[in-house]
N, C-alpha and C positions, 0 to 999 in steps of 0.2 A: 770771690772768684774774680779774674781778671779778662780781659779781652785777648784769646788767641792772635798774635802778628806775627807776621812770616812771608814768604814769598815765592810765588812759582814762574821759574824761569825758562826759556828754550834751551836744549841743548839739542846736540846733534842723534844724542839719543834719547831722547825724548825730554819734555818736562821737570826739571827737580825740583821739588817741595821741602821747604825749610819753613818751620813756623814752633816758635815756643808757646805751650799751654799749662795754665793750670788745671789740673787734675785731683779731683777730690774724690779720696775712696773711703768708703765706712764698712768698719774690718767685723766682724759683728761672729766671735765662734769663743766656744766656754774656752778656750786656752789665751785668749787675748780680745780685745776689742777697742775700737775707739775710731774719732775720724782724724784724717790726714789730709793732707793738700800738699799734693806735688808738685815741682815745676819743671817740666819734663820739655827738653828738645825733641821737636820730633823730625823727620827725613825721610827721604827715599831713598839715602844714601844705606852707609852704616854709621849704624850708634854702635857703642859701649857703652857697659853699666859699668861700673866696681860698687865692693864692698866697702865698708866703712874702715876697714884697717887697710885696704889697697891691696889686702891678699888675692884678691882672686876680680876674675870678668869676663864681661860675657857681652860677645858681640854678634848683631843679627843685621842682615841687611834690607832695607828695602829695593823697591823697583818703581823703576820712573815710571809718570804717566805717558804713554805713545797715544798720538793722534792716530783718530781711526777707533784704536781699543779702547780708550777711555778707562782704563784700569789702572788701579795702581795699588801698590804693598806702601803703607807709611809705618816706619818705627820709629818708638822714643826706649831712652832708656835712663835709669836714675837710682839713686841709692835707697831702700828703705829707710824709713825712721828709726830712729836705734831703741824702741820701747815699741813696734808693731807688730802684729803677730802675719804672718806665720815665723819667720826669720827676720828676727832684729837685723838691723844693718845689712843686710843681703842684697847682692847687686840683683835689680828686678828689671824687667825692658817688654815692652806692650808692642803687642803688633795688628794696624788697621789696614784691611784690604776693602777691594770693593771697586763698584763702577761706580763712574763717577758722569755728567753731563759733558756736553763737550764747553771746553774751553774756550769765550770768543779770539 
């Protein structure tokens, strides 16, 4: 695993969060298994995934953090492994919400 870095910046609408992480999932169902380590961008903007042939994607958005709410929607998004289960190569994309403390 590696050290999450990234940056949270002001805007006029709040906050935006940019920071790439690895991400390790261990896939564990009688149709497939194994682990993985992703390196997934993540935002508060929007991400897009694609698949591994570029046929198809799928895009989600996040939402800034506003001062005051201390909330915020983060997405990443990234291609499966192309031997993972559920869907080889499948554009996949993760979404974290949540309050958060306030920001000095």
């Amino acid at each position: 695993m590696a050290t999450a870095f990234g940056f949270v910046r002001p805007t006029e609408q709040g906050r935006k969060i940019e920071f790439n992480a690895a991400v390790a999932a261990t896939l564990d169902a009688p149709e497939g298994s194994g682990s993985y380590t992703y390196t997934v961008p993540f935002t508060t903007e929007t991400a897009t995934a694609s698949n591994a042939q570029h046929t198809d994607s799928i895009a989600v958005s996040g939402m800034r953090l506003v001062d005051g709410v201390w909330y915020a929607q983060i997405v990443g998004a990234t291609t499966n492994k192309e031997n993972a289960y559920p869907e080889p190569g499948a554009a996949v994309y993760t979404v974290l919400s949540g309050a958060f403390d306030q920001v000095p």
